[in-house]
N, C-alpha and C positions, 0 to 999 in steps of 0.2 A: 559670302552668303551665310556660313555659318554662324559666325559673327555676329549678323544681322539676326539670325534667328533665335542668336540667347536675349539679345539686346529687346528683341520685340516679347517674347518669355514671360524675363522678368517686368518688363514694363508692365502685363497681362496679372501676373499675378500681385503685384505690389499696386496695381491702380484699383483691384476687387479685395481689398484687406480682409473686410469679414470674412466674401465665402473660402480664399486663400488659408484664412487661418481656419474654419471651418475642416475645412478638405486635410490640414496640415496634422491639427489636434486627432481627427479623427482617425487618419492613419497611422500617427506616431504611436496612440494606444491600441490599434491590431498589432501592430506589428512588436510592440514590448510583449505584448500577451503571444504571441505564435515564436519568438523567439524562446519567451521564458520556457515554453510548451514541449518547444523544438529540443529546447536544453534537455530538460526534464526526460522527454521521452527517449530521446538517445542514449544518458545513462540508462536507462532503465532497459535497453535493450540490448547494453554492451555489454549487461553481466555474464564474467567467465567464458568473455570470447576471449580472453588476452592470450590464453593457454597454447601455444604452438600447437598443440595434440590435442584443441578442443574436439575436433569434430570423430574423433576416437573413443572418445574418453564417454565411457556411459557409466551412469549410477544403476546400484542392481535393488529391485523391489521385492515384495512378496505380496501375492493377493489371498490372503486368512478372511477368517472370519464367514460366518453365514447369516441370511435375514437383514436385520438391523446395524450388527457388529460386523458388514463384508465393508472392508476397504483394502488397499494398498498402503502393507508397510515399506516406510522406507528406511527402518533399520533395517539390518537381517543376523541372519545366525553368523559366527563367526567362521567356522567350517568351510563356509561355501567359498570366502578370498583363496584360501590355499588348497583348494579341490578343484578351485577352476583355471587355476595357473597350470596347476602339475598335471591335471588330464583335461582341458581342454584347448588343443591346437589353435583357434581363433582368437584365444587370451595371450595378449602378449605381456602385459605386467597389471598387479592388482594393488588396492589400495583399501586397509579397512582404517576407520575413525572409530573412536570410542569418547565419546565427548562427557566432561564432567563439570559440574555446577562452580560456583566460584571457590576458589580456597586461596590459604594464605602462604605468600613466601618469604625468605627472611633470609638478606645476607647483613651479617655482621650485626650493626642496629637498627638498619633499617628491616622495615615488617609490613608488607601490600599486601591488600586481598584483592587479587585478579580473578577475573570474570570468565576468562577462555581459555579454560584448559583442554587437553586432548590427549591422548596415550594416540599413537599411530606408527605403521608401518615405514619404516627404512625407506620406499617408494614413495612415500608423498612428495618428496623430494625430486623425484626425479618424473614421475607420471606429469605432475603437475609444473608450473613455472613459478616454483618458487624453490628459485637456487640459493645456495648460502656462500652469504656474501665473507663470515670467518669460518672455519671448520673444513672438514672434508664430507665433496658433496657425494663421495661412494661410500663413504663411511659415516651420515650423519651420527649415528648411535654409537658407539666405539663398545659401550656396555650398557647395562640397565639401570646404569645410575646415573644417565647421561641426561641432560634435558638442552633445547635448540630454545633460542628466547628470539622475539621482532627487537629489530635494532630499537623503535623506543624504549621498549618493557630493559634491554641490557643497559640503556643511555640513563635509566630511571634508577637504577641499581649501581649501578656503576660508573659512573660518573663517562670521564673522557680515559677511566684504565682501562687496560683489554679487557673482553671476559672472560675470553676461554681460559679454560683451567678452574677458574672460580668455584668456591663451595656454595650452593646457595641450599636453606633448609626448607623443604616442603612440608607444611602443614605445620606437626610437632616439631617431628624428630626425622623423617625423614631426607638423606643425606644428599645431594645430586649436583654433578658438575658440569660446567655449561661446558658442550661440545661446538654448539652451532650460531653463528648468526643469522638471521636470514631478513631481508627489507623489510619493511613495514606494507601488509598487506594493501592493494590496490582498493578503494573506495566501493570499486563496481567486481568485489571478490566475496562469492559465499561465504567463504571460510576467512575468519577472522580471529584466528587461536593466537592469545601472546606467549601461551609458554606450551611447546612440544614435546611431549615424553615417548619413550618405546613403548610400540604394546607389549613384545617379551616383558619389560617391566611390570604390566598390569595382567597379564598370564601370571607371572611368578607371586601378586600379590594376592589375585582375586582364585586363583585355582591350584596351582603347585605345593604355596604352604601352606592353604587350608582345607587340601582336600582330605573325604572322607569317606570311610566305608561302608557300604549299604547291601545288606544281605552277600558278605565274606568278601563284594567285589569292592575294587578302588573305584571311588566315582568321582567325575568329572576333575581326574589331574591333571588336566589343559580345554583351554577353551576352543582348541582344535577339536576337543569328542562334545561339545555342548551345543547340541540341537535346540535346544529351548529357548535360550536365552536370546533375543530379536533386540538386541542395543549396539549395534555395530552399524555406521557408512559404511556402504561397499563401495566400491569404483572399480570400473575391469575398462584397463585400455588393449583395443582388439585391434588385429591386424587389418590392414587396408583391405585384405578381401572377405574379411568374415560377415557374417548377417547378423545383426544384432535379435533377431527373433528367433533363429537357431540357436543360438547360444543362450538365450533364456531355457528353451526346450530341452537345455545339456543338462543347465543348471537343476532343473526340477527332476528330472531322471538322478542325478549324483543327490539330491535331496532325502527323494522318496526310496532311493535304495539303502540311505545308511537311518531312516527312520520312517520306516514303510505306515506306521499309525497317522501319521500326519495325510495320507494319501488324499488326494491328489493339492498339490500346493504349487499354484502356476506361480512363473516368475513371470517379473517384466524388465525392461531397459528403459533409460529414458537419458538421453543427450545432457551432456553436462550444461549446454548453454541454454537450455530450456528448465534449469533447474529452479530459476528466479519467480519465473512468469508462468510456470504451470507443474498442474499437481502431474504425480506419479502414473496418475491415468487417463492423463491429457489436457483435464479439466481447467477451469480456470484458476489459475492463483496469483492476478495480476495481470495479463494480456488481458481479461476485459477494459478492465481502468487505462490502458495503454491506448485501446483501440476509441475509447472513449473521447480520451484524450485529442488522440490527433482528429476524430471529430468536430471538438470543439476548436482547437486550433484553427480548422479550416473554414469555421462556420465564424467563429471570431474573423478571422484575414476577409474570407468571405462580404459581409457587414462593412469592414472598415471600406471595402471597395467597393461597394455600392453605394455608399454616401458620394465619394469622388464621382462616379458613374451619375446618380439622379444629377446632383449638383449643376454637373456641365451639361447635361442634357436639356436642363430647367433651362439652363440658362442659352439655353442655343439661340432663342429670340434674340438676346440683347447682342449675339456676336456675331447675326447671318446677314448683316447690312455690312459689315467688316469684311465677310467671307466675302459677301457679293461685289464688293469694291474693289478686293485683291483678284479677284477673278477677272474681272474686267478690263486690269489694269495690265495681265497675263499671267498671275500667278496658274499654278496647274493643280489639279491636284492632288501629284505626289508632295510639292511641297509644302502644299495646305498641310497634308497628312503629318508630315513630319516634325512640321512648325508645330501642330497640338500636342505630336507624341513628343518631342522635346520640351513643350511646356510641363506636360505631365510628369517627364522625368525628372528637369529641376525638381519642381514640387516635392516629387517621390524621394530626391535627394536628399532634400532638406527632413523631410517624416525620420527617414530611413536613418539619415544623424544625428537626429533628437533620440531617435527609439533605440540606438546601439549602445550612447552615451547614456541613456533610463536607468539601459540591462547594466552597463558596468557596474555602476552606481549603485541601484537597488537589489544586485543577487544574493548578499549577505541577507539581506529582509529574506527574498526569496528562498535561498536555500533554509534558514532559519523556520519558516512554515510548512516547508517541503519537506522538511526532516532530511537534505541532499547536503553533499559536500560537492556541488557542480564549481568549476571555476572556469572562466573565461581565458584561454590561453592563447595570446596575440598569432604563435609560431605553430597552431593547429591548425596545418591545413584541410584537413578535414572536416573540422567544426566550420571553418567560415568557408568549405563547398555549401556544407548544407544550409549555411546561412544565406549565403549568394543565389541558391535555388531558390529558397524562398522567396528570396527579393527579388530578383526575375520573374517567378509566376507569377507574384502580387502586382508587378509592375505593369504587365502584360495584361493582365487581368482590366487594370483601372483604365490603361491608354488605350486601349485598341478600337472598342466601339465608339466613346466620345471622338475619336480622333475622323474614324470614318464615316460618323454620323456630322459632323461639323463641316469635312471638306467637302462633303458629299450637294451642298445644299445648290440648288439652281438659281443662279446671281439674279436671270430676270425676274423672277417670281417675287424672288428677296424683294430686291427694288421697287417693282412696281406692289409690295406692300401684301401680297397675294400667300407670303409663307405663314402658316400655323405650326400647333404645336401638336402636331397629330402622334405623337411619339409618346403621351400621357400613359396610357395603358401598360406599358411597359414599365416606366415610371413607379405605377403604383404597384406593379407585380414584386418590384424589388421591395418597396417598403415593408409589403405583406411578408416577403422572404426574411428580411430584418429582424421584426418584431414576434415573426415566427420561433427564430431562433432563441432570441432575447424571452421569449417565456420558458421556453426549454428550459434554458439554463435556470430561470428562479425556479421553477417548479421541480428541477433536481436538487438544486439547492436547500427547498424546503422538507423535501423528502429524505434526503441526508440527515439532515439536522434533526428531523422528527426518527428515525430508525436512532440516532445516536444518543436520545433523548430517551428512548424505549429501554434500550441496552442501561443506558443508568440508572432507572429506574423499576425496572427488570424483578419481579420478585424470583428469585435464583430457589428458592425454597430453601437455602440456607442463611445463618446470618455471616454477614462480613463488613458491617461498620464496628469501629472502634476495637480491630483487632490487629496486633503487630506479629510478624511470622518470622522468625527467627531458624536457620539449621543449624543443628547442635554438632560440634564436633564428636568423636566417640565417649571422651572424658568425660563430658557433660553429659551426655547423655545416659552415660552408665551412674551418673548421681539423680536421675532426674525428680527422684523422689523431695531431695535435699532443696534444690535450683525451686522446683513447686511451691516447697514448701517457703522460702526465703522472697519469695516472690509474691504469694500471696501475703508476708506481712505490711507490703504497702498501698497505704489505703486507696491507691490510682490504678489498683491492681483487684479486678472482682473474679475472675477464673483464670486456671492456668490449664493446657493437656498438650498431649504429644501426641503427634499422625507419621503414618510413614507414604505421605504424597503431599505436594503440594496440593492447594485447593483449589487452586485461580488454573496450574501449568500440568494440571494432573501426576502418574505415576506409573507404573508397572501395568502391563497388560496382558491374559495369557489365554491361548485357545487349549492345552493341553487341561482337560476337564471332563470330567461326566458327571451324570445324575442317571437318577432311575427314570426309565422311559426314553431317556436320550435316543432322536433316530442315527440310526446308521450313516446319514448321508449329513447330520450335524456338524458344524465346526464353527461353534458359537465362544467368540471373544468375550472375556469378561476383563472387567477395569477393575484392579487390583487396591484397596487400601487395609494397610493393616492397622490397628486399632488397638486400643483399650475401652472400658467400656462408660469412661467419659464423653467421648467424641459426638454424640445425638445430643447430647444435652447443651454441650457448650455450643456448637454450632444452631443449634434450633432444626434439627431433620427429626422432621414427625413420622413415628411409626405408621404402620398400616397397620399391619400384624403380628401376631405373636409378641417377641417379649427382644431388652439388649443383653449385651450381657452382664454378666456380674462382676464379673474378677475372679470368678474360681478358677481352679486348674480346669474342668469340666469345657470351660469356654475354647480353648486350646485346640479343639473339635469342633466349633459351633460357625457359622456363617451367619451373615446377615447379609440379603441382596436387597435390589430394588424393584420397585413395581414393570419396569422395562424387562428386567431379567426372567421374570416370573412369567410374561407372554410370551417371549422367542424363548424359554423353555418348554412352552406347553404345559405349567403346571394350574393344574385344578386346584389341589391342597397341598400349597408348599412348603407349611408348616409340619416340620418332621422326616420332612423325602433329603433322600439322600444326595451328597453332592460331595464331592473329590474336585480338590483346584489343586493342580501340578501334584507333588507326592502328600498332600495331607487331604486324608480322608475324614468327614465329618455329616451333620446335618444341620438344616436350614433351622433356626429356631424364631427369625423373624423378618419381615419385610418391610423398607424404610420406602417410603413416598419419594417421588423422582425430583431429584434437585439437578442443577444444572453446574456439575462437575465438571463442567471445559467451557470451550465457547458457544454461543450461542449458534453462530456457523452453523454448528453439528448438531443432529439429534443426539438426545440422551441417549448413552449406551447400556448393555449391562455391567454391572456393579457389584462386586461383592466386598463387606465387607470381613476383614479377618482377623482372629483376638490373637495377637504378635506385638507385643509392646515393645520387647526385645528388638521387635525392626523398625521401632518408631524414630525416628533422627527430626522429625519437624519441632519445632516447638511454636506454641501459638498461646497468643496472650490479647487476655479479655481484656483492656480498661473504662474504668469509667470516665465518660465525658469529658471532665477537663483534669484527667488525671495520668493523660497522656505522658506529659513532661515528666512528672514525677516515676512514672512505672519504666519509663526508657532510661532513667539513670538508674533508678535500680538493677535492672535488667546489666547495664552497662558496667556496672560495679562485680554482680555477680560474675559475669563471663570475666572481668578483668582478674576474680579469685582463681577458676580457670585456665583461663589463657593470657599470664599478663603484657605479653607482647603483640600477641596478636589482633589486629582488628576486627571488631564487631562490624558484622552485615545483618541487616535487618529491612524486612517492608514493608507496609501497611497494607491489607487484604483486596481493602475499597480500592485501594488507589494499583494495585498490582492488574488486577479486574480490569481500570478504565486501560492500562497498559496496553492490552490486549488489542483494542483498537483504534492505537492511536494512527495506524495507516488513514481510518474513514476518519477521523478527526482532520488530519491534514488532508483529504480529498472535498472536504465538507468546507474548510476553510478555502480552499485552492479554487471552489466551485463558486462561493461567494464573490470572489474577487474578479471572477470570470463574468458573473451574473452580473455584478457592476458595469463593467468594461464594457458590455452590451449594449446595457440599456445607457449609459452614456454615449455612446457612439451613435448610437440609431438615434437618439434625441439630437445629439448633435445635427444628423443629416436633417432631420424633422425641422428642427430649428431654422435650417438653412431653405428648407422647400416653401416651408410658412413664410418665412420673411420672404422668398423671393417673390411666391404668389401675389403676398401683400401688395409689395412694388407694382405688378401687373396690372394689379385691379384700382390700385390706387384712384384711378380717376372714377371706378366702378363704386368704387363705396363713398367718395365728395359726395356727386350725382344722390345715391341711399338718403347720404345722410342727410342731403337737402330736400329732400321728399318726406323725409320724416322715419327715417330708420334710425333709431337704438341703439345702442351700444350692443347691447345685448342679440341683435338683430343681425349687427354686422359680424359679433363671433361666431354665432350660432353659423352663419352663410362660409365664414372661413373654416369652421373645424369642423364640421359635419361631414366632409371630404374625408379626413385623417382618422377620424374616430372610424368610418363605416370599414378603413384600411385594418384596420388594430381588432377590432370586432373579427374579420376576417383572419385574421392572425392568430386570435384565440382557438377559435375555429379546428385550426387547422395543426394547433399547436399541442391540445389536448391527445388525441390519440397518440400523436408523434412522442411528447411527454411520458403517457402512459407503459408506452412498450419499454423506455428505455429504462424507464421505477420499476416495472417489473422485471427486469433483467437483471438490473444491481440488487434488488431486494430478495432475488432468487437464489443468493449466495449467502441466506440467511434460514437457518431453522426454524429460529422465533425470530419474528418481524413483525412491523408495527402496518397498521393499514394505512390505506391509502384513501380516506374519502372524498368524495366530489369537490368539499370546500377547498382542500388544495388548491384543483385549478379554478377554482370560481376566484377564490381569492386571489393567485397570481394574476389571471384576467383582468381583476380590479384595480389593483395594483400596478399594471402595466397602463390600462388604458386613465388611471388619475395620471400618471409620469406622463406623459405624452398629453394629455389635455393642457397641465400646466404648462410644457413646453410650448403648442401653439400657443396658447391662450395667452401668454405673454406677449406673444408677437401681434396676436390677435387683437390684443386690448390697445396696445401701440398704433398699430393701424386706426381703430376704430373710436379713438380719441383726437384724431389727426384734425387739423381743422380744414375741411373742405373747402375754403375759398384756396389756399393753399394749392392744391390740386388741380382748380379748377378755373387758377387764372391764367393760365395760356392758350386757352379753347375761347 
């Protein structure tokens, strides 16, 4: 019997070719799209569960700042890793990060500038799952000259020698020998450091040899007494019965008692596995796009299964003289039932094999857009669960109702010619669900692309075309007068200045501050840059008020803030009022107009800027036009009179800017592809319900056309149906649209509007795509020559 029922199956689907292939096309492309989707979102939610001890393991925050400047940091003071191990009993081991920008390494003659460096605690090692695969894992550090390298970063260096023992040279001159191996970080791992240092190493560097005396006392000779400084990862793994909210409340109490001015400064926790997908204090930072995601997935799968779904329903006419035959003859039916749901599952088979063979094939593309390193792994049985679930509910999804609407039908009625097609309404509910969906998707698409369009063309209130940013190591920088001036001799070269922050990635932040009038219950963050009194000019930041500086010694005292600073201070005349940032006391002498000093994300914060040239390490350079090439060898030459083994890093300002968000760039792309995949699909089904109709009325439009209907007469009568569908769709598709632009766009400071044309235009745009699909079938019909039709009557 079974036998029989693949044999009659296939005969079923291979004698309907078009709708067959129809049915085939339409679900091979849900299911590449809900697979690729499926991929996508599963890494995306497997970050930093690999950790044995993830569900222990929590990051420690600080909530600073007041008004404008209140957020959650997630650096924090150094202090609080080794105050909350030694006195608080729910910490069972702590882990602090100190992360540093790229620099250069050098054994032998080879010379790399890597990207991810880290000074870190002895414990990283062991809190975290990252064992070392040479070295000792109770002793990664042996001293502080020790550095742990990722087997590639030692493979890259060292060929196929060992490394341990190895000298390798940091930066200049400093000396370090590799202790440690450890694997090459996991794909779907925060932390991605290739070379690991001791903090004791960066204690002994940044505070032991250069500390100094301030009013007869030694100050800050470890960054264990440094309350200020908020550039440390924390991580505390607590015991299985401790509360994560009690141990915040330890934390802040050990805070406010060894620097009671800071009062009151809540901490918070927040799970290491939640570290990808969301901010410090809960917010979104990725779980939107996630949850979007598997929206569209389902609405994609969705779609593909409604075409399968109208398809056979359409066509239940042509196959209830079949039912009523097998009925009669004794089929029953359960095996009516089964005989359809086995048709549908070949079918479903063959989708399901085209679309697995797609994914293998096209992930390279995929991850390539996706900015993912996803890879298909035959021997993961947990990738192909969650593949198999999908395929079951899809499957389940497309067979259940055709199958019970088909056996379901009554043979005499069939027969004696009495069955219709009363099942229409439903029919069109799903197209409307379709094409519902199918404008979502373009009209996110559009609004994507317009917010990322805004962001490029964005006036930031500074300039940053045709500027290269360069970080100067110390040597250079202690010439910078020379490097200036060597630089301005070529002619591709029109200004040169040095900043101490980046300008795209920001800098230094600090709530330890006053001015005059400050309230009592203030704790207003300012965004640190230190300057010379170039920096307005070359950039293009227009004053407001007052005056920049000059260059005297006088400036050494002097501040400049910005128009944001000057409202959450409360000042009326800020010209001349006083203001103390961390220990240098001075006054305000001018006020610069608010430029957009980070991301757009964020509002603008407050600002100050500070005359410390001495702590400028940026270098930035103006060229002219097409004097680019010319100004980067120069630049190249000089740093090579500097450093001549070591590699130059450099980036351009525009292009570090667009960096920023290349997440919405690949969501914007990912949505397009999506948007596609839609309105294909639903076309497809369209395509299939038009021609089938056609066939129906076939004899309906001979009859027309021998009466004296039109071309034009008979599309008008076939697509007036589809269109009134699509019109409803629009409908229904607009609001829906709307909330979900407002949701993504609400993760924006400065955003771009949203006007009506939008959806008027997707509207348009969906309902021409679907006119020319019927209307193709439409005009085939309606060209047909009626005696044809209407010689068997």
């Amino acid at each position: 019997m079974i036998k029989n029922f693949i044999k009659t199956a296939w005969r079923s689907i291979f004698s309907n070719k078009f709708y067959s292939a129809i049915n085939i096309l339409g679900l091979t492309a849900g299911l590449v799209v809900g697979i690729f989707l499926l991929l996508w979102i599963k890494d995306e939610l497997s970050f930093d569960r690999f950790h044995k001890n993830q569900g222990s393991i929590y990051k420690i925050g600080i909530e600073g700042g007041t008004g404008i400047s209140k957020r959650i940091f997630g650096s924090i003071i150094a202090p609080v890793g080794s105050f909350a191990k030694r006195e608080i009993p729910e910490v069972q081991d702590a882990v602090r990060i100190f992360r540093i920008g790229d620099a250069a390494i050098k054994y032998k003659d080879k010379r790399f500038r890597e990207k991810n460096f880290a000074f870190v605690d002895p414990s990283y090692f062991s809190v975290f799952d990252f064992p070392l695969i040479q070295g000792n894992q109770k002793q990664p550090f042996p001293d502080n000259n020790s550095v742990v390298l990722t087997e590639t970063t030692a493979r890259r260096y060292f060929g196929d020698e060992n490394p341990i023992g190895k000298t390798v040279v940091l930066g200049i001159e400093d000396l370090c020998i590799v202790s440690g191996v450890i694997p090459d970080y996991p794909e779907n791992s925060s932390f991605q450091f290739q070379v690991l240092l001791p903090l004791s190493r960066f204690n002994e560097q940044a505070y032991i040899k250069n500390k100094t005396t301030y009013d007869n006392k030694t100050y800050l000779s470890s960054m264990d007494e440094d309350w200020s400084s908020f550039s440390f990862g924390t991580y505390l793994q607590l015991r299985a019965e401790a509360n994560p909210a009690l141990v915040a409340q330890k934390l802040q109490k050990i805070h406010e008692r060894n620097k009671p001015e800071d009062t009151p400064v809540p901490y918070v926790t927040q799970e290491l596995a939640k570290m990808h997908l969301y901010q410090m204090d809960g917010s979104d930072a990725g779980i939107g796009t996630v949850h979007i995601f598997i929206g569209v997935a389902l609405m994609i799968l969705v779609i593909a299964s409604i075409n399968y779904i109208n398809l056979s329903t359409a066509r239940s006419l042509s196959r209830s003289k079949e039912v009523g035959i097998r009925k009669i003859i004794g089929a029953g039916r359960k095996e009516l039932f089964f005989q359809f749901m086995l048709e549908t599952t070949l079918l479903f088979t063959i989708a399901a094999t085209l679309a697995v063979s797609i994914v293998f094939i096209f992930l390279p593309f995929f991850n390539n857009f996706s900015g993912k390193h996803i890879s298909l792994q035959l021997s993961s049985i947990d990738l192909w669960s969650y593949i198999l679930i999908m395929l079951i509910g899809t499957l389940l999804l497309t067979s259940i109702y055709p199958a019970l609407l088909l056996s379901n039908f009554d043979p005499i009625k069939v027969l004696k010619g009495r069955f219709g097609m009363k099942k229409s309404n439903f029919r069109k509910i799903l197209v409307v669900l379709q094409f519902t969906v199918s404008i979502v998707l373009i009209i996110m698409t559009i609004v994507i692309g317009r917010q990322l369009e805004y962001i490029r063309n964005k006036n930031l209130g500074y300039e940053k075309n045709n500027i290269i940013a360069v970080s100067m190591a110390p040597k250079m920088a202690q010439h910078f007068d020379a490097v200036k001036s060597d630089l301005l001799k070529n002619k591709g070269v029109s200004d040169v200045i040095r900043l101490g922050r980046d300008m795209v990635y920001g800098g230094g932040s600090t709530g330890d501050n006053d001015w005059d009038g400050k309230p009592s219950n203030s704790n207003l963050w300012f965004s640190i840059t230190h300057s010379d009194q170039y920096a307005l000019d070359f950039f293009k930041i227009k004053l407001a008020q007052g005056k920049n500086f000059t260059g005297s010694m006088a400036d050494s005292t002097h501040f400049l803030i910005n128009e944001t600073a000057v409202r959450e201070m409360g000042l009326k005349d800020p010209i001349g009022a006083r203001l103390r940032i961390r220990t240098v006391p001075g006054t305000i002498i001018g006020v610069v107009k608010d430029f957009n000093y980070a991301s757009v994300r964020q509002k603008i914060e407050p600002m100050v800027f500070q005359f410390s040239p001495k702590d400028c390490q940026q270098l930035y350079i103006k060229t002219n036009p097409a004097g680019t090439e010319s100004a980067l060898h120069a630049l190249r030459q000089i740093w090579k009179s500097y450093y001549d083994d070591m590699p130059i890093s450099y980036s351009f300002l525009d292009e570090s800017y667009q960096q920023q968000y290349m997440s919405e760039q690949k969501q914007g792309t990912l949505f397009n592809f999506f948007a596609i995949i839609a309105i294909l699909i639903s076309c497809l089904g369209l395509l299939g319900l038009c021609t089938y109709t056609a066939q129906l009325k076939t004899k309906e439009i001979g009859i027309r056309k021998v009466l004296g209907a039109t071309v034009f007469n008979i599309m008008q009568m076939l697509n007036k149906e589809f269109l009134l569908l699509i019109i409803i769709a629009n409908i229904i598709a607009i609001p829906v649209a709307l909330y979900f632009t407002s949701n993504w766009l609400d993760g924006f400071a400065f955003r771009t509007t949203v006007p009506i044309t939008i959806f008027l235009g997707a509207g348009i745009l969906t309902i021409m795509i679907a006119l020319f699909t019927v209307s193709f079938q439409s005009i085939k019909a309606a060209i047909a020559n009626p005696v044809k039709s209407l010689k068997d009557e």
